[in-house]
N, C-alpha and C positions, 0 to 999 in steps of 0.2 A: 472533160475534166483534164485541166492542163498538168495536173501534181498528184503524184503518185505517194501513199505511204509504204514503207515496206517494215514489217514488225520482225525483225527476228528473235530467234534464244527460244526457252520453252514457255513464256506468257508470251500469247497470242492476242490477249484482248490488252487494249491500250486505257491509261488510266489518268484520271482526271484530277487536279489537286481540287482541294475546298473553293480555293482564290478563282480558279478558272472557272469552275462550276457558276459560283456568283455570278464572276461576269458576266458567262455566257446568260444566265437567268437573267441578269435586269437587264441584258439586251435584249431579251426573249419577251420582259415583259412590259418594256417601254410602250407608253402608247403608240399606236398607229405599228407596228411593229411586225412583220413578218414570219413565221417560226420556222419556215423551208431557209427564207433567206439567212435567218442568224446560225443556223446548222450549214446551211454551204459555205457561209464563212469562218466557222468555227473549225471544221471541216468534222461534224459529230454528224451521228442521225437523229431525225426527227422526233422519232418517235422517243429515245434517250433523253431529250428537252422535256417531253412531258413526263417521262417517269421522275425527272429531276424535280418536278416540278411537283408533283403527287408526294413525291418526299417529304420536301421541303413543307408542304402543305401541312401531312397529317405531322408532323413534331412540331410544328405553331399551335397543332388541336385545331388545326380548320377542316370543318367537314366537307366543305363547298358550298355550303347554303349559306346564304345570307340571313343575316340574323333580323330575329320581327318582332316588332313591338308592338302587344294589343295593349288597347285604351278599351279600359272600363265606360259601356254606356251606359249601364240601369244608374251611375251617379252622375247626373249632368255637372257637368265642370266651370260651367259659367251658368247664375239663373237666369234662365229665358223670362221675358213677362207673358204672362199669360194674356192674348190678346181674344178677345171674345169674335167668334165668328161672324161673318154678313149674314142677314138674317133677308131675301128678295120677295117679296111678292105681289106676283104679274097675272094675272085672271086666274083667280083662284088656286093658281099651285105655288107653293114654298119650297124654297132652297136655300139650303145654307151652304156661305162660300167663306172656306178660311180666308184669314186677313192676307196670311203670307200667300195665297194664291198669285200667279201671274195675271197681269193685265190683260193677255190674249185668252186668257180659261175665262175669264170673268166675263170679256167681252160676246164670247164663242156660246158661255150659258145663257146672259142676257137677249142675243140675238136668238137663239134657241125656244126661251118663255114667250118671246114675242110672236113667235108664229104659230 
């Protein structure tokens, strides 16, 4: 460390206006952004970036979670058609294969009644 701070008088802890603060946050929360490196330039510590930051957080009303949006499934949202199942049979046994099934399950059962 090339620069030295020296605080005198009887406040010891050194104080931040609002304006600074900001800066230092949207430098803090710039993408791709470093938070050692925006405190050795700021010349703060670290760990004061995230307290700033927890602040700032809970008087927005943000908890940290990300907020979730449930979708109602018991009302489908678009009507599906109702497609009637495949109805297969191969020496004497029956199976039914939904319509929407993949080409490989269809294939994989078919080959399966054959033997």
């Amino acid at each position: 460390m090339t620069q030295m701070t020296l605080i005198t008088g009887a406040e010891r802890r050194r104080r931040w206006s609002s304006e600074e603060r900001r800066q230092i946050l949207a430098e803090a929360n710039a993408p791709g952004a470093i938070i050692a490196e925006v405190a050795r330039r700021a010349d703060v510590c670290t760990s004061l970036i995230y307290k700033w930051r927890r602040e700032e957080r809970s008087l927005e009303g943000e908890s940290g979670f990300s907020r979730v949006m449930l979708e109602d499934k018991s009302a489908p949202s678009i009507a599906e058609p109702e497609v009637a199942p495949i109805l297969v049979e191969l020496g004497g046994a029956q199976v039914k294969i939904g319509a929407s099934a993949p080409a490989s399950l269809i294939a994989a059962t078919l080959t399966a009644l054959r033997s």
